[in-house]
PQR file of N, CA, C, O and H, with PARSE charges and radii, in Angstrom:
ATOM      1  N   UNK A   1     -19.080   0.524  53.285 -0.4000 1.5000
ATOM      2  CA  UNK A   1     -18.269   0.115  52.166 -0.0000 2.0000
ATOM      3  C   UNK A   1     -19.157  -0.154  50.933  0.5500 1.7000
ATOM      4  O   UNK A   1     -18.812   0.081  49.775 -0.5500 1.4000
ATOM      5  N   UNK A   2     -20.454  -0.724  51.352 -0.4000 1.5000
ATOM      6  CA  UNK A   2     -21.755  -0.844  50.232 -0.0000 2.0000
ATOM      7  C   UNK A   2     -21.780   0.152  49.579  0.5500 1.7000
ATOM      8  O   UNK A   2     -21.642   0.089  48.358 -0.5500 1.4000
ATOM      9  H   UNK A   2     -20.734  -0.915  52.293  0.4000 1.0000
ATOM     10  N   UNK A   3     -21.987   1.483  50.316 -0.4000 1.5000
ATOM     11  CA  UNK A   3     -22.551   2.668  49.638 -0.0000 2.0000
ATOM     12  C   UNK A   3     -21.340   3.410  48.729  0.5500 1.7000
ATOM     13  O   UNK A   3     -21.519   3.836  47.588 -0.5500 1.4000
ATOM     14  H   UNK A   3     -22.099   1.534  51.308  0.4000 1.0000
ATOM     15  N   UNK A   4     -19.955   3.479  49.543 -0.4000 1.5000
ATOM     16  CA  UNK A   4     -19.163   3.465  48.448 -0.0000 2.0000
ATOM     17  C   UNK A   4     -19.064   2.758  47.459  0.5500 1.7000
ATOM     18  O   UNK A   4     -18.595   3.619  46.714 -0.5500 1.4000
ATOM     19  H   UNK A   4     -19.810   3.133  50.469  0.4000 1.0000
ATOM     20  N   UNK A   5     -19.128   1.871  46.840 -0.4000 1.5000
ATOM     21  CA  UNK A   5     -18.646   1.140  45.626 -0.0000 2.0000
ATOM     22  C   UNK A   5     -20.172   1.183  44.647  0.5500 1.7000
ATOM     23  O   UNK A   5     -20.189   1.128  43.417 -0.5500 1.4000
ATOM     24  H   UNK A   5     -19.510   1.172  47.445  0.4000 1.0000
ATOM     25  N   UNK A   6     -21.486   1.303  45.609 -0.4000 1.5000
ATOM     26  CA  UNK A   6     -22.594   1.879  44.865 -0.0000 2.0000
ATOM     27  C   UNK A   6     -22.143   2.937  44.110  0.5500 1.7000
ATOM     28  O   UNK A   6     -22.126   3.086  42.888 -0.5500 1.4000
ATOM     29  H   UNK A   6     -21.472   1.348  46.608  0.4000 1.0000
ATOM     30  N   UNK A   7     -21.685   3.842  45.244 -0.4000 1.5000
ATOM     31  CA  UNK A   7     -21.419   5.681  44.394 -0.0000 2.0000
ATOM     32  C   UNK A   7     -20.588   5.409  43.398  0.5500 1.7000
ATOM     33  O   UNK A   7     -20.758   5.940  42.300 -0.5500 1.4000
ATOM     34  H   UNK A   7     -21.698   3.721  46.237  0.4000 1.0000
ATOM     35  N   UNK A   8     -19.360   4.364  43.677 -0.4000 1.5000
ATOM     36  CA  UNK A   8     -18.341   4.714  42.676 -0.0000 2.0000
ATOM     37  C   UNK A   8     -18.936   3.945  40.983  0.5500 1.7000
ATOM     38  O   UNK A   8     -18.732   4.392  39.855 -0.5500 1.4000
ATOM     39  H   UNK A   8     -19.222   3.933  44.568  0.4000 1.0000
ATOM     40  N   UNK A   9     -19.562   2.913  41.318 -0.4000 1.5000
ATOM     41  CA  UNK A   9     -20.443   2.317  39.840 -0.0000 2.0000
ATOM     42  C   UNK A   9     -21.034   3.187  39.286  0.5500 1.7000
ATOM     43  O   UNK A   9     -20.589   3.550  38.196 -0.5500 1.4000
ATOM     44  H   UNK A   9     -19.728   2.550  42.235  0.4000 1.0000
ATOM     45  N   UNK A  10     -22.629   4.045  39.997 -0.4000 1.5000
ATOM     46  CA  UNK A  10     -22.894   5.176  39.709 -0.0000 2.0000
ATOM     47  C   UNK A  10     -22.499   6.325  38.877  0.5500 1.7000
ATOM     48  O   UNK A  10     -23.043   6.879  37.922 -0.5500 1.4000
ATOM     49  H   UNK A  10     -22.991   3.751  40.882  0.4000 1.0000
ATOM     50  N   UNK A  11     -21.222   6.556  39.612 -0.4000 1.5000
ATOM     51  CA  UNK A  11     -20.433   7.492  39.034 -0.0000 2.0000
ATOM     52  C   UNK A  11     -19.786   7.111  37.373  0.5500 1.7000
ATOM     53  O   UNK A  11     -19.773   7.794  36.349 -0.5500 1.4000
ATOM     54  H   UNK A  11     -20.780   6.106  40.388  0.4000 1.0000
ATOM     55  N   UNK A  12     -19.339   5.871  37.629 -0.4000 1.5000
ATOM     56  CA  UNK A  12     -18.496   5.512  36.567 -0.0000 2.0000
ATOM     57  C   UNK A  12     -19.424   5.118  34.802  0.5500 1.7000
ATOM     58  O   UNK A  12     -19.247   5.210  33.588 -0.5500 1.4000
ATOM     59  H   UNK A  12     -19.349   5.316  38.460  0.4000 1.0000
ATOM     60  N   UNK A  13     -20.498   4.626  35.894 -0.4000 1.5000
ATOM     61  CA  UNK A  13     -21.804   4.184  34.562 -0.0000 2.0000
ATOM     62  C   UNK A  13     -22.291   5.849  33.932  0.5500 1.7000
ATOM     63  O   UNK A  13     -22.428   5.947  32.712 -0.5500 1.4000
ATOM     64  H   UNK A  13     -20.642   4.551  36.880  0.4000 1.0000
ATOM     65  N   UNK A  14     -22.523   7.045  34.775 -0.4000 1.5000
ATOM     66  CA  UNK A  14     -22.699   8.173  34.865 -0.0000 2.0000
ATOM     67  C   UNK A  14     -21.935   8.994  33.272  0.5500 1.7000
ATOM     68  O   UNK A  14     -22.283   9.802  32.411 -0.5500 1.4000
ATOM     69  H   UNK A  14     -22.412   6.966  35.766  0.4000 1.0000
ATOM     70  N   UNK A  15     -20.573   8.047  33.669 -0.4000 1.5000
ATOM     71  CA  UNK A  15     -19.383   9.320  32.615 -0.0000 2.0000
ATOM     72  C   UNK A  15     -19.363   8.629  31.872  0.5500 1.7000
ATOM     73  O   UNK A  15     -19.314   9.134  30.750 -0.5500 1.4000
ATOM     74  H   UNK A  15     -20.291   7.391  34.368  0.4000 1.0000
ATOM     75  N   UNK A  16     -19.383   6.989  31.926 -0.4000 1.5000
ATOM     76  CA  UNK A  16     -19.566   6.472  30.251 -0.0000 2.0000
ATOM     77  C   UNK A  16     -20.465   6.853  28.893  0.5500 1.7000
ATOM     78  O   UNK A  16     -20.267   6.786  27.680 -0.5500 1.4000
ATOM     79  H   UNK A  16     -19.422   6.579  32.837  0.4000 1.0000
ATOM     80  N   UNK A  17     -21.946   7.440  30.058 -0.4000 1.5000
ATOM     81  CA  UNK A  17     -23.351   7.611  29.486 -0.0000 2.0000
ATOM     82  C   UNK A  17     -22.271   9.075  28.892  0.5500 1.7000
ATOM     83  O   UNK A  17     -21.563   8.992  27.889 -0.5500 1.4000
ATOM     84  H   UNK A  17     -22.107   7.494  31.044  0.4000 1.0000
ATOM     85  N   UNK A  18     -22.349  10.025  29.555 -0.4000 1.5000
ATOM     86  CA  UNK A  18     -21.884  11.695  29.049 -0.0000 2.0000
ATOM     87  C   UNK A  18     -20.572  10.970  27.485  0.5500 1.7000
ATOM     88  O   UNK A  18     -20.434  11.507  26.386 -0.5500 1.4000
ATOM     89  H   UNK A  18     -22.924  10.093  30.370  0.4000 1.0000
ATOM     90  N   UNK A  19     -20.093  10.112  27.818 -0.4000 1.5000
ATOM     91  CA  UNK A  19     -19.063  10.459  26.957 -0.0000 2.0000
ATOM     92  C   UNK A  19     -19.675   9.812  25.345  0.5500 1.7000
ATOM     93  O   UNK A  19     -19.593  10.009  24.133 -0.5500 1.4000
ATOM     94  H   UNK A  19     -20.206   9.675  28.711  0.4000 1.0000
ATOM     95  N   UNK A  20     -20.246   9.022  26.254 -0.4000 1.5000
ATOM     96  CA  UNK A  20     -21.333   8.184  24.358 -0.0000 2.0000
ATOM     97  C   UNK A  20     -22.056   9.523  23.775  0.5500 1.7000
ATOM     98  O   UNK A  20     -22.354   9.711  22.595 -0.5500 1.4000
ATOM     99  H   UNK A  20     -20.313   8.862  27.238  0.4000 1.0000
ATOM    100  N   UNK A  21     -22.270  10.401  24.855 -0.4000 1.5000
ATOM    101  CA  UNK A  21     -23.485  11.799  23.956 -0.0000 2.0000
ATOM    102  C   UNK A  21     -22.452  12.411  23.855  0.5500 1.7000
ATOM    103  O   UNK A  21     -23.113  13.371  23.458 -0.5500 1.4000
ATOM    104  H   UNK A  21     -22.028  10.249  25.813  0.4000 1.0000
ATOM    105  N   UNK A  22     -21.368  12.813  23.830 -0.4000 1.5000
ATOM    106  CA  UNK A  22     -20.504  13.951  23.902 -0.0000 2.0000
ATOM    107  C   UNK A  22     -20.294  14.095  21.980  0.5500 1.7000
ATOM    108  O   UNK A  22     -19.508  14.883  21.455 -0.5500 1.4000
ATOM    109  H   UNK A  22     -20.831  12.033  24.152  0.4000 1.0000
ATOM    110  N   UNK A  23     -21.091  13.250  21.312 -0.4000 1.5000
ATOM    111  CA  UNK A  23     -20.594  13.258  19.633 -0.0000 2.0000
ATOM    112  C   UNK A  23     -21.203  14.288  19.248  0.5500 1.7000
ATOM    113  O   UNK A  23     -21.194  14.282  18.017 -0.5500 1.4000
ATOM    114  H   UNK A  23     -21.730  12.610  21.739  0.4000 1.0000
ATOM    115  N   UNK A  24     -21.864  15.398  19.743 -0.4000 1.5000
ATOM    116  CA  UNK A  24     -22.499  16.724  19.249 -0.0000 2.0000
ATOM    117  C   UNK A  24     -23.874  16.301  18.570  0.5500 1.7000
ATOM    118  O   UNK A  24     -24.194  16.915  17.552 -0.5500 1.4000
ATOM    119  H   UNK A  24     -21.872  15.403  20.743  0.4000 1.0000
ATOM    120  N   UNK A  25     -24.749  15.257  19.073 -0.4000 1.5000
ATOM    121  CA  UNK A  25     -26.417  15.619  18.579 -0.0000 2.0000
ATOM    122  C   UNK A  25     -26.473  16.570  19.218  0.5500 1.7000
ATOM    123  O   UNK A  25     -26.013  16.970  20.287 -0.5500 1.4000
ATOM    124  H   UNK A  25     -24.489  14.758  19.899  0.4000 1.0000
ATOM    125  N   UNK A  26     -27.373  17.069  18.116 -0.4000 1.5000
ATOM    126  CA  UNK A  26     -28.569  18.051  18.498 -0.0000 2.0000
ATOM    127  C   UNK A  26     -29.741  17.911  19.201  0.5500 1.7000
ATOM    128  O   UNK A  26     -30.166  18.533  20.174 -0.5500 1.4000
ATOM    129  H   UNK A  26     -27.747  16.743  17.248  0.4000 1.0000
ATOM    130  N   UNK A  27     -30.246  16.910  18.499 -0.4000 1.5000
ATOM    131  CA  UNK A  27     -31.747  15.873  19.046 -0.0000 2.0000
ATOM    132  C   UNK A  27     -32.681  15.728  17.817  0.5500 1.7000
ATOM    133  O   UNK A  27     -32.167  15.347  16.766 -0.5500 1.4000
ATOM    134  H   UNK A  27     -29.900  16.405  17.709  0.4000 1.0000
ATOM    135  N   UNK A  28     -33.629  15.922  17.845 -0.4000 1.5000
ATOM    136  CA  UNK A  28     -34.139  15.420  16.504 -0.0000 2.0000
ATOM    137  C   UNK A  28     -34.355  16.615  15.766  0.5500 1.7000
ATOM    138  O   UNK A  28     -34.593  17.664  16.364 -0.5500 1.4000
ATOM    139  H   UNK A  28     -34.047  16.231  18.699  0.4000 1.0000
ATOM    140  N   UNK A  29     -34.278  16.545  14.161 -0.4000 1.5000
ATOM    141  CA  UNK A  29     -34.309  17.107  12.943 -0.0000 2.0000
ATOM    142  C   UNK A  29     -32.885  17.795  13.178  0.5500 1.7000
ATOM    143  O   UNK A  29     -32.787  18.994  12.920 -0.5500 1.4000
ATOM    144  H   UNK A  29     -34.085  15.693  13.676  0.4000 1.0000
ATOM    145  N   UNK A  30     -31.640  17.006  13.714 -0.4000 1.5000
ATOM    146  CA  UNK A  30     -31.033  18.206  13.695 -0.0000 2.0000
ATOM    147  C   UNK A  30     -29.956  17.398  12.342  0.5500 1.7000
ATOM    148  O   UNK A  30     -28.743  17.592  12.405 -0.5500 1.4000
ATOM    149  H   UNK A  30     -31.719  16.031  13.924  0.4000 1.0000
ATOM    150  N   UNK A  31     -30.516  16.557  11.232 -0.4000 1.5000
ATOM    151  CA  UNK A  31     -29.970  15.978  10.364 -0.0000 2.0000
ATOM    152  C   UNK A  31     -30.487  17.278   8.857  0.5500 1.7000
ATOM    153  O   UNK A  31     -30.052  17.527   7.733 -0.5500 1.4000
ATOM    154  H   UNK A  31     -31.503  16.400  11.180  0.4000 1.0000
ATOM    155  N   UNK A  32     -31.525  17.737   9.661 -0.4000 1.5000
ATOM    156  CA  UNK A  32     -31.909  18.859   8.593 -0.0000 2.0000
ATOM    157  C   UNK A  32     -30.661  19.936   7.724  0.5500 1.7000
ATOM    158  O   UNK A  32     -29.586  19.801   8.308 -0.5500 1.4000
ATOM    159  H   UNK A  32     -31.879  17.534  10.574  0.4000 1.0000
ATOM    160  N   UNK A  33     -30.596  20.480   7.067 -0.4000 1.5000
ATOM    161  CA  UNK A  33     -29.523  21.772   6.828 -0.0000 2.0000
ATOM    162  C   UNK A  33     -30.582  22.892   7.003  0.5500 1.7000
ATOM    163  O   UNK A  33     -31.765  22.932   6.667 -0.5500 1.4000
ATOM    164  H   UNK A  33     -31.470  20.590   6.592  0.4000 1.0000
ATOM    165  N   UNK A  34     -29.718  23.867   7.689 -0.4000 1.5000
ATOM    166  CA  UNK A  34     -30.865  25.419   7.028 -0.0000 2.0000
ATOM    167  C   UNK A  34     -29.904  25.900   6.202  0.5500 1.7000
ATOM    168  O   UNK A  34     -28.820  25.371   5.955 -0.5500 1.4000
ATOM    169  H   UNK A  34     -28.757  23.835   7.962  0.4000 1.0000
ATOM    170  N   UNK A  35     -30.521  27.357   5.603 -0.4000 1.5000
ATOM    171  CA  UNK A  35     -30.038  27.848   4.719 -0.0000 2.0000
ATOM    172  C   UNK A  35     -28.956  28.084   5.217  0.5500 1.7000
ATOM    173  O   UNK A  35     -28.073  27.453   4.636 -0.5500 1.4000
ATOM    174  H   UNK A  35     -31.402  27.786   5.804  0.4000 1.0000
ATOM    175  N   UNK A  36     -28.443  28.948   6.355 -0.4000 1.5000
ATOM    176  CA  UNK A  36     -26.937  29.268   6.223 -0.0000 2.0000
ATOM    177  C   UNK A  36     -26.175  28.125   6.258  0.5500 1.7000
ATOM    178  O   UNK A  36     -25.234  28.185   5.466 -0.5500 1.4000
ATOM    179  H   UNK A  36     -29.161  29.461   6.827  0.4000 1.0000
ATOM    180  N   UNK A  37     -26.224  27.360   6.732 -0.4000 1.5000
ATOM    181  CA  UNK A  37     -25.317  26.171   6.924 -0.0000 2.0000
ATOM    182  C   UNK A  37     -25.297  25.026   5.066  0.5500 1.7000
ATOM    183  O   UNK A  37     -24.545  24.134   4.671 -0.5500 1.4000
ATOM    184  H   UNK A  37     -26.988  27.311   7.376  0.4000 1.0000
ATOM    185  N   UNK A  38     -26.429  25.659   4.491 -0.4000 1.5000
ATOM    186  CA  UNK A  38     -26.076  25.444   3.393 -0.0000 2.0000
ATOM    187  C   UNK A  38     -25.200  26.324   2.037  0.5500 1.7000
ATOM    188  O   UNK A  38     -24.676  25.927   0.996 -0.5500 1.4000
ATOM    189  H   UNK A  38     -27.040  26.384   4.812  0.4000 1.0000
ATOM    190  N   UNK A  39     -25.368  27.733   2.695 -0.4000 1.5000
ATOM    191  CA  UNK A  39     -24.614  28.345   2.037 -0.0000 2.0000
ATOM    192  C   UNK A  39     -23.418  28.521   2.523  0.5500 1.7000
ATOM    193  O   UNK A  39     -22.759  29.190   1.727 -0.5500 1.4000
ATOM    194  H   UNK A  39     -25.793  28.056   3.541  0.4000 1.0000
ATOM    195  N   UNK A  40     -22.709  28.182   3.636 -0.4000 1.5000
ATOM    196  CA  UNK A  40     -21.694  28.028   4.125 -0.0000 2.0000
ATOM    197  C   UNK A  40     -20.646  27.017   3.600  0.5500 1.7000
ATOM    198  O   UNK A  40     -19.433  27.207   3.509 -0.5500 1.4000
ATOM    199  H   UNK A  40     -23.244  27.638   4.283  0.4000 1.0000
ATOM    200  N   UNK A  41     -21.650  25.423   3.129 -0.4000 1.5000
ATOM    201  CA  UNK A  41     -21.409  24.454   2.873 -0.0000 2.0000
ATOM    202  C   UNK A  41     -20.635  25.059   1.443  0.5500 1.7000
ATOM    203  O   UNK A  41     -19.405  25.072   1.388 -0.5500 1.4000
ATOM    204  H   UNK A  41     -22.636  25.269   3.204  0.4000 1.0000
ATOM    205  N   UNK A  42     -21.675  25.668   0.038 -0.4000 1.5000
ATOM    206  CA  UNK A  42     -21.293  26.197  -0.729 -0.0000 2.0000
ATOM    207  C   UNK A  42     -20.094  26.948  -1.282  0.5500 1.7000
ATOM    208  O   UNK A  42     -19.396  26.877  -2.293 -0.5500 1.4000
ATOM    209  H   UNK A  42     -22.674  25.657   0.082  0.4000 1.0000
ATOM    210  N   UNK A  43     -20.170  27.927   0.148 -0.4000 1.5000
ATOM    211  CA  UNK A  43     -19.168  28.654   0.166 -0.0000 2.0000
ATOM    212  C   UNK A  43     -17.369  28.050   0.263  0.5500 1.7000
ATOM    213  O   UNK A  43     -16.345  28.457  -0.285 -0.5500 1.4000
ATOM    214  H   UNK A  43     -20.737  27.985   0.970  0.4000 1.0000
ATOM    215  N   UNK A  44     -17.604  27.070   1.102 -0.4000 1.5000
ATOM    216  CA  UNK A  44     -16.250  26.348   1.524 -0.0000 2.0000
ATOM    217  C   UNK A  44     -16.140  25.885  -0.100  0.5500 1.7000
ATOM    218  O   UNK A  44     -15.297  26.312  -0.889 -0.5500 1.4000
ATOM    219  H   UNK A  44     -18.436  26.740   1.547  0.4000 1.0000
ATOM    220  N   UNK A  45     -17.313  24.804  -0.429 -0.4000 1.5000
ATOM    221  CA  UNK A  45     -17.277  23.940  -1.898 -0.0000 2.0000
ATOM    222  C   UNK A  45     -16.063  24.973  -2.802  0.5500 1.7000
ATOM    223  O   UNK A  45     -14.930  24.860  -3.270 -0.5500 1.4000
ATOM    224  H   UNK A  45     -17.998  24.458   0.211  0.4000 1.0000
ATOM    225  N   UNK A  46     -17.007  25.870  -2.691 -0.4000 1.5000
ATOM    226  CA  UNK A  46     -16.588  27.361  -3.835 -0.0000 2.0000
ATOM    227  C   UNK A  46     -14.813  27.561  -3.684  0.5500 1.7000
ATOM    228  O   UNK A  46     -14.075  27.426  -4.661 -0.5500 1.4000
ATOM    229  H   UNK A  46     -17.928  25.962  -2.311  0.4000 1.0000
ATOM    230  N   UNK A  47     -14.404  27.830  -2.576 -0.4000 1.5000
ATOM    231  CA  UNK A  47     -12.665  28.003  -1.990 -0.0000 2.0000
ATOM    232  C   UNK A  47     -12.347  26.718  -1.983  0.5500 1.7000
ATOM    233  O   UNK A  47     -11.398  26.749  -1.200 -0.5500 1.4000
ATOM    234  H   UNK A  47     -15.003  27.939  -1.782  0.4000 1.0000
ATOM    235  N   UNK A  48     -12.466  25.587  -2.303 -0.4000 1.5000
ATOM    236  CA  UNK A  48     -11.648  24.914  -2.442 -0.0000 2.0000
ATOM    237  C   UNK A  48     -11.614  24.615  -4.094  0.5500 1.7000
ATOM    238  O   UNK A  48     -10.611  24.600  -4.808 -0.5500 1.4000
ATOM    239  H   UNK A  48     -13.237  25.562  -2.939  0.4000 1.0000
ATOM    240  N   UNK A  49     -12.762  24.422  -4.417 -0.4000 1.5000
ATOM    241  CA  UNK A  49     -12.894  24.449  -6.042 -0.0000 2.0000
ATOM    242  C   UNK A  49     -11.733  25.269  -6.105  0.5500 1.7000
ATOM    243  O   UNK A  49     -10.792  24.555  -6.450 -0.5500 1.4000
ATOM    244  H   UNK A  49     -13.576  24.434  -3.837  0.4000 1.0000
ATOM    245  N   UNK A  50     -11.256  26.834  -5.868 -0.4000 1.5000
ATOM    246  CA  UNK A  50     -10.385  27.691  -6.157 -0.0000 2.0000
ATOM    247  C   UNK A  50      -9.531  27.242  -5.676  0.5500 1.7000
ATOM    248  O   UNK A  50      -8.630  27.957  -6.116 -0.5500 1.4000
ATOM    249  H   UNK A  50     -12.020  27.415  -5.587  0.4000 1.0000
ATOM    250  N   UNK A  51      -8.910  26.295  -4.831 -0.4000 1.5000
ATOM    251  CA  UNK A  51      -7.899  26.263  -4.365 -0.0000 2.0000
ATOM    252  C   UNK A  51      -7.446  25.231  -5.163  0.5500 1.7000
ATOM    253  O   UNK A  51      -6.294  25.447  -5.540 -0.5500 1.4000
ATOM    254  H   UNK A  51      -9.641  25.715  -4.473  0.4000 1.0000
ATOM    255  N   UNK A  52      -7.939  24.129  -5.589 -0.4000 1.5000
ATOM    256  CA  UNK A  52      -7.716  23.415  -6.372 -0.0000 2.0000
ATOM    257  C   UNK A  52      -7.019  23.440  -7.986  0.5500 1.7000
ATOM    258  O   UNK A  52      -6.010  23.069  -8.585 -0.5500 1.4000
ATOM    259  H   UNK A  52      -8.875  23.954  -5.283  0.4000 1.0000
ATOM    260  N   UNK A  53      -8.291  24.136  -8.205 -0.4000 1.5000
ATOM    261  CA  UNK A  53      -7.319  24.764 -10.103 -0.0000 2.0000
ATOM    262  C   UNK A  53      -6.395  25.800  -9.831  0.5500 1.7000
ATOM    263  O   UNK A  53      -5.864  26.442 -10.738 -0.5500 1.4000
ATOM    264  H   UNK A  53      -9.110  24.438  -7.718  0.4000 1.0000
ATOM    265  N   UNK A  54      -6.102  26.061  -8.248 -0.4000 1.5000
ATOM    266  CA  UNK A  54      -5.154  27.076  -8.609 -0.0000 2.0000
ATOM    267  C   UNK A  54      -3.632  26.311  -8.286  0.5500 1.7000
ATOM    268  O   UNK A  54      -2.577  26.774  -8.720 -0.5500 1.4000
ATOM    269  H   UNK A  54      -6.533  25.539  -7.511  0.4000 1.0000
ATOM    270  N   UNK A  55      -3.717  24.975  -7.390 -0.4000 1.5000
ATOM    271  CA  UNK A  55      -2.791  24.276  -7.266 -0.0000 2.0000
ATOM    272  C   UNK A  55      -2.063  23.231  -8.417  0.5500 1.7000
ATOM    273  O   UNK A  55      -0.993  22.622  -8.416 -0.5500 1.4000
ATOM    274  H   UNK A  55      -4.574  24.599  -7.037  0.4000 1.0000
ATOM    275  N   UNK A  56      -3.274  23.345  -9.469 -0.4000 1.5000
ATOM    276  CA  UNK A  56      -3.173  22.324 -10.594 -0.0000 2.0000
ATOM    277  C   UNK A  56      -2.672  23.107 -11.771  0.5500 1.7000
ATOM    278  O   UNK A  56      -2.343  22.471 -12.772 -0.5500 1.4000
ATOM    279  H   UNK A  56      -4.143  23.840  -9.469  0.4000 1.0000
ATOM    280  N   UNK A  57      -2.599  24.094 -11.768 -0.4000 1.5000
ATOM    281  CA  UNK A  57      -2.104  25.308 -12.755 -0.0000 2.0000
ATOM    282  C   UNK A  57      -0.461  25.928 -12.004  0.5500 1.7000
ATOM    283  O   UNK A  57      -0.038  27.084 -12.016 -0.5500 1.4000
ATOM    284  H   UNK A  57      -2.867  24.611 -10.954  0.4000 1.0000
ATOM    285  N   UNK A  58       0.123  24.811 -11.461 -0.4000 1.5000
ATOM    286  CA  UNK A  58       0.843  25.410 -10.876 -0.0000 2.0000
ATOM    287  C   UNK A  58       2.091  23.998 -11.499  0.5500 1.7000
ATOM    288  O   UNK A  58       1.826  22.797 -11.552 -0.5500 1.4000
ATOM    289  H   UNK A  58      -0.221  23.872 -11.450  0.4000 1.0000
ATOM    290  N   UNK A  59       3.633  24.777 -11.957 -0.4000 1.5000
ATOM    291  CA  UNK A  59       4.339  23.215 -12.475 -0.0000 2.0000
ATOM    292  C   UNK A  59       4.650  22.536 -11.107  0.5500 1.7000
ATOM    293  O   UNK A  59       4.444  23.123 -10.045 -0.5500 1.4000
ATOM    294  H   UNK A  59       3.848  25.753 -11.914  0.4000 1.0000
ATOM    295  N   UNK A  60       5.181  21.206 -11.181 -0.4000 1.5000
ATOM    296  CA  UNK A  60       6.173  20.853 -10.580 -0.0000 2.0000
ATOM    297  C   UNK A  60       6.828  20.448 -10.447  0.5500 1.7000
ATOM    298  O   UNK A  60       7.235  19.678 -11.316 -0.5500 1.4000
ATOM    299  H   UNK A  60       5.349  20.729 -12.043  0.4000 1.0000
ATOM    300  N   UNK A  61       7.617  20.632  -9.051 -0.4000 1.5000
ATOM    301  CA  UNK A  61       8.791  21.461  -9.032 -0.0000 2.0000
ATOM    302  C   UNK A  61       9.799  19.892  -8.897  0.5500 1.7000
ATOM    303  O   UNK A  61       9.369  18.842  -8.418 -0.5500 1.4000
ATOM    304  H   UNK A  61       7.286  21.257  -8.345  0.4000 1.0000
ATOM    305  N   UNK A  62      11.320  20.128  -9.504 -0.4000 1.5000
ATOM    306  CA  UNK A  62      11.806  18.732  -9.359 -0.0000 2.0000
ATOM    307  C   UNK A  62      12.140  18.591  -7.731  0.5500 1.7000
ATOM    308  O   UNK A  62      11.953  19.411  -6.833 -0.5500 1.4000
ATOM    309  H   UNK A  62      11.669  20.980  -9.893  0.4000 1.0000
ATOM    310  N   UNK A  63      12.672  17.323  -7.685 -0.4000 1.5000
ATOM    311  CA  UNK A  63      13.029  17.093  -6.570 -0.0000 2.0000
ATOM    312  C   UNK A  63      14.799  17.399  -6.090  0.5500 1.7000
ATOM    313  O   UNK A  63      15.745  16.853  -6.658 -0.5500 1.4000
ATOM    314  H   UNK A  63      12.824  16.656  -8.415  0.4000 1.0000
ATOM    315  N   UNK A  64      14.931  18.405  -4.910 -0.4000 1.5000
ATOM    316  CA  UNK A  64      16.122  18.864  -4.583 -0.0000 2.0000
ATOM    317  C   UNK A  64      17.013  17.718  -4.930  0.5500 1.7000
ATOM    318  O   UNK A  64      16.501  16.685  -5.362 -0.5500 1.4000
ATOM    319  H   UNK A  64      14.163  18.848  -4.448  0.4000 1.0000
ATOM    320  N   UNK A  65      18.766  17.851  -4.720 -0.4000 1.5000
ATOM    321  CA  UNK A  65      19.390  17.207  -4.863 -0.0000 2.0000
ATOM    322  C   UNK A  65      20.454  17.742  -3.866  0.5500 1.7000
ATOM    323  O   UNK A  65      21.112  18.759  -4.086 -0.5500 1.4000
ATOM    324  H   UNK A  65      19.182  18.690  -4.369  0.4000 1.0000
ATOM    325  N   UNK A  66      20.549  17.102  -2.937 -0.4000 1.5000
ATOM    326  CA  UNK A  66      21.322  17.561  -2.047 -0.0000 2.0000
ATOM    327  C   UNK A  66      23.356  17.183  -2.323  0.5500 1.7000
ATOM    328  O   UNK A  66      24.218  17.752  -1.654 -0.5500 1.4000
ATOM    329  H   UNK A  66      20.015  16.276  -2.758  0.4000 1.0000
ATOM    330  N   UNK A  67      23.523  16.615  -2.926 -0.4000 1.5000
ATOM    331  CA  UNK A  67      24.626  15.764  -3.205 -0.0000 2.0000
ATOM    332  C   UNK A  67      24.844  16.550  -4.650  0.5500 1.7000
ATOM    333  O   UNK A  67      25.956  16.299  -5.114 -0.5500 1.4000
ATOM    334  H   UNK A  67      22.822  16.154  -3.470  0.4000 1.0000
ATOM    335  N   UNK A  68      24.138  17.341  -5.378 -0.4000 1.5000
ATOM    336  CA  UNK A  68      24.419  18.303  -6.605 -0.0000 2.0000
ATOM    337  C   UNK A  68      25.912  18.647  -7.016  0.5500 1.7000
ATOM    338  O   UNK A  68      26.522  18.494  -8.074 -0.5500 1.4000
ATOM    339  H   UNK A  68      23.234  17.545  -5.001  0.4000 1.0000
ATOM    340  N   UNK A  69      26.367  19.312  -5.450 -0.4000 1.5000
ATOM    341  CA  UNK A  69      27.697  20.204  -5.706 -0.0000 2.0000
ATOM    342  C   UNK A  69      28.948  19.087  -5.203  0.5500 1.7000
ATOM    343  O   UNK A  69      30.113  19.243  -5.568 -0.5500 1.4000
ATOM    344  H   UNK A  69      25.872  19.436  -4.590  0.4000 1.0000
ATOM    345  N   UNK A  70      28.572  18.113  -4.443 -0.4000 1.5000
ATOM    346  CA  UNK A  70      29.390  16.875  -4.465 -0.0000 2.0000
ATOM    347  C   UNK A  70      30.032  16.237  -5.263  0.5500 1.7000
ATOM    348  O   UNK A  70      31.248  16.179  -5.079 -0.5500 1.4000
ATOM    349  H   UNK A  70      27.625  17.987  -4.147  0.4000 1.0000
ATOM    350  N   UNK A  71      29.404  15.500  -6.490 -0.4000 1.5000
ATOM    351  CA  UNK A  71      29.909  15.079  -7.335 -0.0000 2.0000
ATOM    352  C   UNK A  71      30.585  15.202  -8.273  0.5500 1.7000
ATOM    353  O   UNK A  71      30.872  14.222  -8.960 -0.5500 1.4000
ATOM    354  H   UNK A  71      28.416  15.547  -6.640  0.4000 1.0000
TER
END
């Protein structure tokens, strides 16, 4: 009964450890950028910049009125 409740602590201390690392380090320098991942960064910057003035150049629109043909 010892050795079970050993295994099962084991086990349980085991998946706490995996789930604290499970946040995607790398290990060390991986705080660095390389180039693609900086021009990637750019690239997104770039499409949303566009997505932005293209949403802000846009009117808007009133709000429906469902009760319109009611009254």
């Amino acid at each position: 009964m010892r050795i079970l409740l050993a295994a099962l602590a084991i086990a349980v201390t085991t998946a706490a450890v995996h789930a604290q690392d499970a946040g995607g380090h790398k290990g060390r320098g991986s705080h660095q950028k390389t180039d693609q991942t900086q021009k990637s960064d750019q690239q997104k910057k770039a499409v949303d910049d566009a997505y932005k003035s293209a949403v802000k150049g846009m009117p808007d629109k009133d709000k429906p009125d469902p009760w319109k043909n009611a009254r």
